[in-house]
PyMOL Python script that loads the backbone (N, CA, C, O; Angstrom):
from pymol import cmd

cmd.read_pdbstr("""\
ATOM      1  N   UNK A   1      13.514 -12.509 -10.454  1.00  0.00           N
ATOM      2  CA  UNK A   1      13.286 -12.792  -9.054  1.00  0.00           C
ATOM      3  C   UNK A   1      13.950 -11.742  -8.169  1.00  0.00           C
ATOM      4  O   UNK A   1      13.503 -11.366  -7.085  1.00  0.00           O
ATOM      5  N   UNK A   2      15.031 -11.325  -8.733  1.00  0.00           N
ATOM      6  CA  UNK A   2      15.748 -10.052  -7.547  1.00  0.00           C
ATOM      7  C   UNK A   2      14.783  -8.820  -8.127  1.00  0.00           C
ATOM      8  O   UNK A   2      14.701  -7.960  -7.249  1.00  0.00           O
ATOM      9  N   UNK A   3      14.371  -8.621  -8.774  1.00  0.00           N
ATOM     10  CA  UNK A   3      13.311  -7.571  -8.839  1.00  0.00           C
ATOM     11  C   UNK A   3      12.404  -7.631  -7.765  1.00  0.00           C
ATOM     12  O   UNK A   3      12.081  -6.731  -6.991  1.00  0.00           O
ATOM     13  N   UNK A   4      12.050  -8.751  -7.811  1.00  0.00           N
ATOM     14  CA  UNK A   4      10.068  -9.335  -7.064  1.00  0.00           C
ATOM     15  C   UNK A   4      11.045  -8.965  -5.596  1.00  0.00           C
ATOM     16  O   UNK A   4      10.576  -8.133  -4.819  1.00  0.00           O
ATOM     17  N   UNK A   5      12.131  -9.488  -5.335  1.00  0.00           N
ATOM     18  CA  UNK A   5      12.701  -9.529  -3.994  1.00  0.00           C
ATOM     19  C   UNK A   5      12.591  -7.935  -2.900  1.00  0.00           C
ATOM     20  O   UNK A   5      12.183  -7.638  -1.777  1.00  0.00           O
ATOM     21  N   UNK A   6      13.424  -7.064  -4.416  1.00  0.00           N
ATOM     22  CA  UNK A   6      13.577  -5.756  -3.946  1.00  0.00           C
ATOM     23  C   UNK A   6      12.185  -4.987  -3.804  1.00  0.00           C
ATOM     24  O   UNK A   6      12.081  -4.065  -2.995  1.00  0.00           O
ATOM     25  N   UNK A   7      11.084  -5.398  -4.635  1.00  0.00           N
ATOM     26  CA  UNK A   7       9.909  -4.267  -4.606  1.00  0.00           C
ATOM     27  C   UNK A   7       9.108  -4.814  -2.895  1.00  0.00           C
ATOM     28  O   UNK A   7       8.304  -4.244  -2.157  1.00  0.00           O
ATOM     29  N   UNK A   8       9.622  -5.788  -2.831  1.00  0.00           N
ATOM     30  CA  UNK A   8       9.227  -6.505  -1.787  1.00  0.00           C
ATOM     31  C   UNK A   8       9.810  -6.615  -0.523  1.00  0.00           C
ATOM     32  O   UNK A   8       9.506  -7.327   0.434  1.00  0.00           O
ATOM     33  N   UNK A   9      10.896  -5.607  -0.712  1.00  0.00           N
ATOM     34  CA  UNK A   9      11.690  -5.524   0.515  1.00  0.00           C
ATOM     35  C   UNK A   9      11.025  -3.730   0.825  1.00  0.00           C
ATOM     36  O   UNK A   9      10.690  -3.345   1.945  1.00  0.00           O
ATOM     37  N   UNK A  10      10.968  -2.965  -0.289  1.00  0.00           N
ATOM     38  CA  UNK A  10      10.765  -1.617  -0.425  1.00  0.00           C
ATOM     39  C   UNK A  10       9.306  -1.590   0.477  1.00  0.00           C
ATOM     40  O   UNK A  10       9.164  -1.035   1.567  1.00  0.00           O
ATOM     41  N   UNK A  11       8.247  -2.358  -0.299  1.00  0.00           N
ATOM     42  CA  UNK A  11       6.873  -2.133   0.299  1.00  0.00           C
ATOM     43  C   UNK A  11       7.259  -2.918   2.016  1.00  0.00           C
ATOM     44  O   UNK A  11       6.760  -2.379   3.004  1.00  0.00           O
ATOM     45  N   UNK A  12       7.799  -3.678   2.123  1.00  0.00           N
ATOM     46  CA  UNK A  12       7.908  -3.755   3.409  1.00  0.00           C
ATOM     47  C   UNK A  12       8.722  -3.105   4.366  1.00  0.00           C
ATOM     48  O   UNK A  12       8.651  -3.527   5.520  1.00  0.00           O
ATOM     49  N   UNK A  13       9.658  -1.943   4.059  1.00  0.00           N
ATOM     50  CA  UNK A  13      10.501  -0.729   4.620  1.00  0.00           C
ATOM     51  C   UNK A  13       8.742   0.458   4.878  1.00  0.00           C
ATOM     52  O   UNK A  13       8.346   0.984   5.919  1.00  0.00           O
ATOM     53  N   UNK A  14       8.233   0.485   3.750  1.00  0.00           N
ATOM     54  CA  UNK A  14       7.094   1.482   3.442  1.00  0.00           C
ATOM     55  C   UNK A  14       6.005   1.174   4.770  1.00  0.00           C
ATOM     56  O   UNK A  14       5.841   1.824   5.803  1.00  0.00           O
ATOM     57  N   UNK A  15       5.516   0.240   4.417  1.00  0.00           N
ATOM     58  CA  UNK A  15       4.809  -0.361   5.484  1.00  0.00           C
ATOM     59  C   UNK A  15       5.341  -0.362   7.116  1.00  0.00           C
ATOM     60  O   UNK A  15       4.685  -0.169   8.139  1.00  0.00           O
ATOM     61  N   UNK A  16       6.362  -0.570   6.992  1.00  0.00           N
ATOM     62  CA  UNK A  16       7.014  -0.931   8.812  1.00  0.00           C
ATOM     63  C   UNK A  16       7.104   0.854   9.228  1.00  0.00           C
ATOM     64  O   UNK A  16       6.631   1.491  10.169  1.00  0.00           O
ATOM     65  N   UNK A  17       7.742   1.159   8.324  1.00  0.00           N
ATOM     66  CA  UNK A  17       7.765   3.144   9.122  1.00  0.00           C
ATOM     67  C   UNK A  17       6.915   3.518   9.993  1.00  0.00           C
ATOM     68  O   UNK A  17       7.236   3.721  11.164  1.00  0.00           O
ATOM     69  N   UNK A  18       5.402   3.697   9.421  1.00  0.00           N
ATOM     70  CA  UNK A  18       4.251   4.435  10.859  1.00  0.00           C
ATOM     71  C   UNK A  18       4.152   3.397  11.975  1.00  0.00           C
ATOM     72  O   UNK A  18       3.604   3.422  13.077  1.00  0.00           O
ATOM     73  N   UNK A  19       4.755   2.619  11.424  1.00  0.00           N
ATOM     74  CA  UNK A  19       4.386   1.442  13.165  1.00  0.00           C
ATOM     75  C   UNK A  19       6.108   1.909  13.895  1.00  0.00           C
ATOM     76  O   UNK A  19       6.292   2.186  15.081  1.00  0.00           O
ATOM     77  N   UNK A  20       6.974   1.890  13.019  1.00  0.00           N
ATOM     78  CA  UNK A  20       8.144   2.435  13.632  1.00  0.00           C
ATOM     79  C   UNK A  20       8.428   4.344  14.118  1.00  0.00           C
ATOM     80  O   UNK A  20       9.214   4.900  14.884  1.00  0.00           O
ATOM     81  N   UNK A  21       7.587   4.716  13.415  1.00  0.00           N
ATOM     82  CA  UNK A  21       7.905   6.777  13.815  1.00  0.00           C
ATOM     83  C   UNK A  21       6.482   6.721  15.032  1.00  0.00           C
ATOM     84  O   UNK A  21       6.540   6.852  16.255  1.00  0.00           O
ATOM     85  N   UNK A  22       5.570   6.538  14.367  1.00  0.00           N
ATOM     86  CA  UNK A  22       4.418   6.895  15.201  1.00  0.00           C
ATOM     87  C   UNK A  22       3.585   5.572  15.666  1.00  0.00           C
ATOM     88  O   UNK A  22       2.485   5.388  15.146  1.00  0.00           O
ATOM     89  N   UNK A  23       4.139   4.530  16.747  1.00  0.00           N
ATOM     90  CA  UNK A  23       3.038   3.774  17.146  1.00  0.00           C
ATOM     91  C   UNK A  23       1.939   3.809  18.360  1.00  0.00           C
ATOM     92  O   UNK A  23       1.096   2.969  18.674  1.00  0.00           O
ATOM     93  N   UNK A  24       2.182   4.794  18.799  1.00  0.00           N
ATOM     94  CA  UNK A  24       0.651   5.360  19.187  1.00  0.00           C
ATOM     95  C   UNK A  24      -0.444   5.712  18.503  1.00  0.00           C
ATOM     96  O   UNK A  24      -1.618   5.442  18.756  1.00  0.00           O
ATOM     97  N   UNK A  25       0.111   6.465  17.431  1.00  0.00           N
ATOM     98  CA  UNK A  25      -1.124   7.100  16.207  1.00  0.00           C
ATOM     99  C   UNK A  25      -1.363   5.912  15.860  1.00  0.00           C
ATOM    100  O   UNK A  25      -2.553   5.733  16.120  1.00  0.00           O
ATOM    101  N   UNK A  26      -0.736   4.571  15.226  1.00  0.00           N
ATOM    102  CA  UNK A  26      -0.797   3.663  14.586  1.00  0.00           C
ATOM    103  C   UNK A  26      -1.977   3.040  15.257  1.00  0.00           C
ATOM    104  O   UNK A  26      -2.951   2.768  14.555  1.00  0.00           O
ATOM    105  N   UNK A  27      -1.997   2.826  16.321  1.00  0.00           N
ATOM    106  CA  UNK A  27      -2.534   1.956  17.471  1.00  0.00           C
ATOM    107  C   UNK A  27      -3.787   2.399  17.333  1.00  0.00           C
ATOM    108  O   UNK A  27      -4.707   1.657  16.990  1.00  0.00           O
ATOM    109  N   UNK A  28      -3.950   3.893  17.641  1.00  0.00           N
ATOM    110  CA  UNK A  28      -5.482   4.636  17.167  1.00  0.00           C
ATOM    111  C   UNK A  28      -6.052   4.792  16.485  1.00  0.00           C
ATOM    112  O   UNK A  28      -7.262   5.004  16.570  1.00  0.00           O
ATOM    113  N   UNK A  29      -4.974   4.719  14.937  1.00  0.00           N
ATOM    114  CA  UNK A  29      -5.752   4.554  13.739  1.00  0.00           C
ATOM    115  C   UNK A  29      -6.354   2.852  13.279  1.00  0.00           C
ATOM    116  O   UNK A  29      -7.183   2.501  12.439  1.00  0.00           O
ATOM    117  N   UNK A  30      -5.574   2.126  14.181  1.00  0.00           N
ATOM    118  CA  UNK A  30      -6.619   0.443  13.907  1.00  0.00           C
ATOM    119  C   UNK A  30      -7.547   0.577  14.417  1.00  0.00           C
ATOM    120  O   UNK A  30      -8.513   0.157  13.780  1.00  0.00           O
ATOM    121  N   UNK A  31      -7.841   1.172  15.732  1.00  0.00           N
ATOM    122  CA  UNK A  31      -8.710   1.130  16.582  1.00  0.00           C
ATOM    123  C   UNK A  31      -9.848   1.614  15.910  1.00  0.00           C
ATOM    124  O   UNK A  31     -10.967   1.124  16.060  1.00  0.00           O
ATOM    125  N   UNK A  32      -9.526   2.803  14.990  1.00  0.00           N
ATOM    126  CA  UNK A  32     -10.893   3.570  14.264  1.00  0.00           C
ATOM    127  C   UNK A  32     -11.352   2.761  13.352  1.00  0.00           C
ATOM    128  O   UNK A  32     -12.540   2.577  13.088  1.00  0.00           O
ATOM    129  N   UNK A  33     -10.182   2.128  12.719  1.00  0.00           N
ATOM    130  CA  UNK A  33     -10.665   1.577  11.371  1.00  0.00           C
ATOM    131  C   UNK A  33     -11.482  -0.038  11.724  1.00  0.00           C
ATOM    132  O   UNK A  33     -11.922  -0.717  10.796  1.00  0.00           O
ATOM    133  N   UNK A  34     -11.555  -0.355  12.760  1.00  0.00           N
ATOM    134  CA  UNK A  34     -12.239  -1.912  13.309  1.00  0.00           C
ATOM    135  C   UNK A  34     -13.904  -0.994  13.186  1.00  0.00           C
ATOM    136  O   UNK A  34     -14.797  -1.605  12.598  1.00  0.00           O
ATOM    137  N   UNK A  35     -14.189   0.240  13.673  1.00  0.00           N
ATOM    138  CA  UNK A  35     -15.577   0.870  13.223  1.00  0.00           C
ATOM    139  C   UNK A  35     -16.005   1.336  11.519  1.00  0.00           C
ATOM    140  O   UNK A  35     -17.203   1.524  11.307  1.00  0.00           O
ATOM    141  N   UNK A  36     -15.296   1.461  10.676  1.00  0.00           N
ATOM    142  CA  UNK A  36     -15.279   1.229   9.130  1.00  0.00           C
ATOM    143  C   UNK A  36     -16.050   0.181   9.058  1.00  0.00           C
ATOM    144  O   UNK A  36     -15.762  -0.864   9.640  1.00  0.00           O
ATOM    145  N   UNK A  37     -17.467   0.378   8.106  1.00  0.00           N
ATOM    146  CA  UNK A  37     -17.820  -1.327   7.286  1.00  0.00           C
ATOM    147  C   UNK A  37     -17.075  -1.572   6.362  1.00  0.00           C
ATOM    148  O   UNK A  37     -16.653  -0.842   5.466  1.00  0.00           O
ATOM    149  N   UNK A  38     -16.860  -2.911   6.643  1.00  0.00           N
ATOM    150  CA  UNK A  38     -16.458  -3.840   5.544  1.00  0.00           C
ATOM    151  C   UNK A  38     -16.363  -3.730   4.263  1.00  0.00           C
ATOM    152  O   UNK A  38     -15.378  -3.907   3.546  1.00  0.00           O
ATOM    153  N   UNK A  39     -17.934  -3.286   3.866  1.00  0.00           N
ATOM    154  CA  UNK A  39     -17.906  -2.626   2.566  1.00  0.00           C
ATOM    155  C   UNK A  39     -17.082  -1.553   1.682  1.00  0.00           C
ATOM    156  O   UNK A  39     -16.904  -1.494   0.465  1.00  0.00           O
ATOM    157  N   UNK A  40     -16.654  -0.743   2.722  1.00  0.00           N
ATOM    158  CA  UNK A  40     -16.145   0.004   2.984  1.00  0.00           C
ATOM    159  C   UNK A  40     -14.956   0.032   2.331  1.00  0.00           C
ATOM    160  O   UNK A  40     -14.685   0.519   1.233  1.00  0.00           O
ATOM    161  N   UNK A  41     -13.915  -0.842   3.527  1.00  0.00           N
ATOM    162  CA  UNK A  41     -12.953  -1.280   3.029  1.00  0.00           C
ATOM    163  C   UNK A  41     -12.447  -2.188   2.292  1.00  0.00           C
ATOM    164  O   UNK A  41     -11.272  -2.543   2.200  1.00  0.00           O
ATOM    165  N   UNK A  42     -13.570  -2.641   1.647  1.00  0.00           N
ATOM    166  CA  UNK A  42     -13.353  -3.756   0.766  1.00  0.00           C
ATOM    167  C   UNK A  42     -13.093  -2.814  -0.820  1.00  0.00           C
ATOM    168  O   UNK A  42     -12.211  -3.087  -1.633  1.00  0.00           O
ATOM    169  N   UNK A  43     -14.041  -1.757  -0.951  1.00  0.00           N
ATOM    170  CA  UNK A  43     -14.215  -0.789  -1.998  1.00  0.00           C
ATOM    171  C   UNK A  43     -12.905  -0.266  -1.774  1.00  0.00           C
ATOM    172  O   UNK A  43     -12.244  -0.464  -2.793  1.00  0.00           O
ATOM    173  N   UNK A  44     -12.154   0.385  -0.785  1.00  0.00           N
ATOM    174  CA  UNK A  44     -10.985   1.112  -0.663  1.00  0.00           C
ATOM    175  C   UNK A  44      -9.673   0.681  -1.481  1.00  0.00           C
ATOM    176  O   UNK A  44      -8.922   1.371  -2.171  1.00  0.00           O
ATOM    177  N   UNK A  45      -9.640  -0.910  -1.127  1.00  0.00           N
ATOM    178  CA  UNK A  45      -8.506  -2.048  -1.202  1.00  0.00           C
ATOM    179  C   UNK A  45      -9.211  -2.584  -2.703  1.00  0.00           C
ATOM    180  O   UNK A  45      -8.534  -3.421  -3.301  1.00  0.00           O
ATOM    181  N   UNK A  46     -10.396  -2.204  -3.293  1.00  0.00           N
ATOM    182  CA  UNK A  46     -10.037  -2.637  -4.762  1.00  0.00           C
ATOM    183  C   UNK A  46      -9.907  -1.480  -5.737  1.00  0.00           C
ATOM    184  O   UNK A  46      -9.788  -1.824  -6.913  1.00  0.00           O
ATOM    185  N   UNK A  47      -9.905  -0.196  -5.489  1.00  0.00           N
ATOM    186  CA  UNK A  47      -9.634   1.125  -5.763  1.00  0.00           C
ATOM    187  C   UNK A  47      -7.754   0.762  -5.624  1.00  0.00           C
ATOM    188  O   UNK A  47      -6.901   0.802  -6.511  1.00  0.00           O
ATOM    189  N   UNK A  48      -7.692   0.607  -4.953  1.00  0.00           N
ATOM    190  CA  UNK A  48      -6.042   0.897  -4.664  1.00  0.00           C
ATOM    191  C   UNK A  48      -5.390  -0.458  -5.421  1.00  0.00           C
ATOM    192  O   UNK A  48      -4.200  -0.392  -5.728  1.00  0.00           O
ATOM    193  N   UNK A  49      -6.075  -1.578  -5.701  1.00  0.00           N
ATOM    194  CA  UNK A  49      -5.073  -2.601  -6.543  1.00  0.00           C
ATOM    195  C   UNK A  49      -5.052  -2.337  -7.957  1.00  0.00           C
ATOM    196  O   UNK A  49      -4.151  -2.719  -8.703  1.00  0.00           O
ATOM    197  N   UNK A  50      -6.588  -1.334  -8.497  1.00  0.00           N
ATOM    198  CA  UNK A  50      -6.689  -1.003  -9.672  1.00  0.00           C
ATOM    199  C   UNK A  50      -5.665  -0.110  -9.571  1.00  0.00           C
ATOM    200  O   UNK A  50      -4.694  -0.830  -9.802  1.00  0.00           O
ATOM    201  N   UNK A  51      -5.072   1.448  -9.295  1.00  0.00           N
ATOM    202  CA  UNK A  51      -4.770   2.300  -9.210  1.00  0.00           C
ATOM    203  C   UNK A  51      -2.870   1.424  -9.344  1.00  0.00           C
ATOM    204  O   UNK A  51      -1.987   1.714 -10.150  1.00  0.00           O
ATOM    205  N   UNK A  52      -2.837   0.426  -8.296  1.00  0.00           N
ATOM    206  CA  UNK A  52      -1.632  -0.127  -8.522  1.00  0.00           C
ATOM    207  C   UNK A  52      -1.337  -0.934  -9.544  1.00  0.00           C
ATOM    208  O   UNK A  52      -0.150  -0.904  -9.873  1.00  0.00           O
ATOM    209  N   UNK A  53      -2.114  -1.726 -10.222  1.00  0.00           N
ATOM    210  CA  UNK A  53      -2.117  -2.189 -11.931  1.00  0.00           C
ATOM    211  C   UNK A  53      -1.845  -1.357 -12.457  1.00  0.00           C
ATOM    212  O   UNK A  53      -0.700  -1.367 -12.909  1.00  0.00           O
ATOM    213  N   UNK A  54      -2.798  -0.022 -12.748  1.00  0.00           N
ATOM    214  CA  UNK A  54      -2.295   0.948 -13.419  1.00  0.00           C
ATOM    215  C   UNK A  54      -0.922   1.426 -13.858  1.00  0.00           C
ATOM    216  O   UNK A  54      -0.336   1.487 -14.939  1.00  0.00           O
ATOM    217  N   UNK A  55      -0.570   1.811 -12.313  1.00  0.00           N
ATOM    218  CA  UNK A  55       1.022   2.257 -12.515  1.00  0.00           C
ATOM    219  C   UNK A  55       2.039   1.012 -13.167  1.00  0.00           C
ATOM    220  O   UNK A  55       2.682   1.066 -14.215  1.00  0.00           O
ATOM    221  N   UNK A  56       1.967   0.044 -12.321  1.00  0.00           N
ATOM    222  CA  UNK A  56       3.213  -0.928 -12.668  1.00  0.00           C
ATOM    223  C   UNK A  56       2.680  -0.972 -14.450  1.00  0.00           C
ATOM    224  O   UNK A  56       3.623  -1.086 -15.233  1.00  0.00           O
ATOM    225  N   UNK A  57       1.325  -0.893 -15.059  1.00  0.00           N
ATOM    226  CA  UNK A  57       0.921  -0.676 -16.149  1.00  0.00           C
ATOM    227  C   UNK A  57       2.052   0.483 -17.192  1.00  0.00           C
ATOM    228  O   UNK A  57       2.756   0.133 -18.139  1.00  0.00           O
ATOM    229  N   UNK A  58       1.939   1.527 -16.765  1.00  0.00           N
ATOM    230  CA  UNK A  58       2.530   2.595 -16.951  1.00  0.00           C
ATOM    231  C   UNK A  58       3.901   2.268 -16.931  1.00  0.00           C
ATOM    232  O   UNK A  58       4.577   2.200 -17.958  1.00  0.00           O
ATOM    233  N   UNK A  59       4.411   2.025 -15.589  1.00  0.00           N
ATOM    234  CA  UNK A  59       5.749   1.781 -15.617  1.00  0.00           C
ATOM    235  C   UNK A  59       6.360   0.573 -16.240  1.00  0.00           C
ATOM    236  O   UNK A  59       7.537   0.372 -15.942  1.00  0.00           O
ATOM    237  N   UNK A  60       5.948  -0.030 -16.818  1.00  0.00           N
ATOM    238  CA  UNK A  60       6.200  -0.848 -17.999  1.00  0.00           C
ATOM    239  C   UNK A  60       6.177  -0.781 -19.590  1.00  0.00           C
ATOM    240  O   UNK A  60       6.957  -1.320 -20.375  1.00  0.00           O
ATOM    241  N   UNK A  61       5.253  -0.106 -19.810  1.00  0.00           N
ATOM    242  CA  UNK A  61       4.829   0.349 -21.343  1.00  0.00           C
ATOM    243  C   UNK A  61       5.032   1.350 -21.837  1.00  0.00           C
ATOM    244  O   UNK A  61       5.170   1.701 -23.009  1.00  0.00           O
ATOM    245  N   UNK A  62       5.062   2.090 -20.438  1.00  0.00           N
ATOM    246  CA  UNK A  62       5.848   3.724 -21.146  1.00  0.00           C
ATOM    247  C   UNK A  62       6.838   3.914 -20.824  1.00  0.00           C
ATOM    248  O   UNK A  62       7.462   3.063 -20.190  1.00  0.00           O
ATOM    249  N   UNK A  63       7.549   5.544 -21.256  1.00  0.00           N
ATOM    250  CA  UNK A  63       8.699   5.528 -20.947  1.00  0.00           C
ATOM    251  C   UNK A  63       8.785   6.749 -19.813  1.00  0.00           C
ATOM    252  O   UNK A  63       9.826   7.356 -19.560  1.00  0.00           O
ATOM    253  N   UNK A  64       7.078   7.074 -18.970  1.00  0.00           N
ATOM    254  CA  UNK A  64       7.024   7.937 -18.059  1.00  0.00           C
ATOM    255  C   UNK A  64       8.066   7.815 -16.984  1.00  0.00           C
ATOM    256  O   UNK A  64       8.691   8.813 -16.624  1.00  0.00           O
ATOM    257  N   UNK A  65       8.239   6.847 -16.554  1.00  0.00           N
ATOM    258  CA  UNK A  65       8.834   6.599 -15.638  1.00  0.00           C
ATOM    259  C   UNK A  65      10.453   6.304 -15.720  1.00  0.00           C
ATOM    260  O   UNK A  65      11.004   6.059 -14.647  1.00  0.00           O
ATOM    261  N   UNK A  66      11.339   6.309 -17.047  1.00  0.00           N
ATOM    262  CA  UNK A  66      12.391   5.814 -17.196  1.00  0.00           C
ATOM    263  C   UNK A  66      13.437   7.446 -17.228  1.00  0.00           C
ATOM    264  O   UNK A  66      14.658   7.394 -17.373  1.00  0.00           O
TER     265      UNK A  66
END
""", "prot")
cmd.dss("prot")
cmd.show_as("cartoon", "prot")
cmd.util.cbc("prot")
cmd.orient("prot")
């Protein structure tokens, strides 16, 4: 559980930054992405959970990462 805690504190440091350095850009880049289809980003966000299985994949079974 202090694992799940920390990767979960990390992605949420990761995440908060461009709304904290740049929230103007931030602001403009939602604005663009509300014109993106759906499809779109639906394909993007299951590209990127595969890509993230992968690794935590990797970083478990091998010793790439140790």
């Amino acid at each position: 559980m202090k694992f799940f805690v920390a990767v979960l504190g990390l992605v949420m440091i990761i995440e908060g930054m461009p709304y904290f350095a740049f929230p103007e850009k931030m602001k403009e880049l939602l604005r663009q992405l509300q014109e993106v289809p759906p499809q779109y980003l639906r394909l993007i966000g299951f590209f990127s959970v595969l890509l993230g299985l992968f690794l935590c994949y990797l970083a478990r079974r091998t010793s790439l990462f140790s």
